[in-house]
N, C-alpha and C positions, 0 to 999 in steps of 0.2 A: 429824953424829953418826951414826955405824954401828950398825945393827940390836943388835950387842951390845952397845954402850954404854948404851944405850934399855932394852935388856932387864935390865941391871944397874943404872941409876935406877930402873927400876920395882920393884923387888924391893928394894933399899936404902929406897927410900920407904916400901912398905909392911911391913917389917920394923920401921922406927922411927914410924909415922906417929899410934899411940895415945901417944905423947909429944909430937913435934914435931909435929903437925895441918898436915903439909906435903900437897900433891897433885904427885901425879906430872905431869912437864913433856908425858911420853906414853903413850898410852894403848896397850891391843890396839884393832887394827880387826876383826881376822881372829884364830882362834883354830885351835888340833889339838889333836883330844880323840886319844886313846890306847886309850881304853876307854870302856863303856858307863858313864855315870852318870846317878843316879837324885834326883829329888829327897827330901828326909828327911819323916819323919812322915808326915802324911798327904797330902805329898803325893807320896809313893810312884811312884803313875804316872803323875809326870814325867819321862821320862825324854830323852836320846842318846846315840845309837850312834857311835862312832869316824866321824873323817872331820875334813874342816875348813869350819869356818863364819865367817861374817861372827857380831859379837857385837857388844852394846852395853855401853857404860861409864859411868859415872856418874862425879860429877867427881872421886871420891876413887879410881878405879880400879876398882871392882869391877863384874866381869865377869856377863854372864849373857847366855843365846844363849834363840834358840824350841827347846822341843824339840816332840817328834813328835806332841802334842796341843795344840799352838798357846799353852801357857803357856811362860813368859819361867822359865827355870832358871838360878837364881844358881851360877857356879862357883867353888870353892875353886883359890887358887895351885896347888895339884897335881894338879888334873884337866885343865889344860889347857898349852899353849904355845903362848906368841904368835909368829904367825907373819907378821903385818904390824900396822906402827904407825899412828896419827895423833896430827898434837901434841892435848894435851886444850887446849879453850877456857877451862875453869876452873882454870889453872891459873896 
């Protein structure tokens, strides 16, 4: 399977997945942010800077990397792109 066939299950997955309660076959390992993002509310000064990181996944896909105060920041679909995969174990 090619990096974009991966990146287009994963995004088909979680586009239908509050219906079908499927998990994606792959995950991101590696992530590129674009821009700075911040986490919401309070916790605000969560935040990272552009660049690319290693990021962890949970078994339904959802991403979230350390940012710059050593707390774990959850990413939405459009703050990032994946840039390297591994199969998920739970899926």
């Amino acid at each position: 399977m090619t990096d974009q066939e991966k990146s287009i299950a994963y995004y088909r997955t979680a586009a239908t997945q509050a219906r079908t309660h499927e998990r994606p076959k792959h995950i991101p390992c590696r992530v590129r942010i674009t821009r700075t993002v911040r986490g919401d509310g309070p916790c605000c000064g969560t935040q990272i800077g552009p660049g690319d990181y290693d990021c962890h996944c949970n078994g339904l896909g959802a991403v979230s990397v350390t940012a710059t105060n050593g707390r774990m920041l959850g990413l939405r679909l459009d703050e990032f792109e994946p840039i390297a995969w591994a199969e998920n174990p739970k899926a």
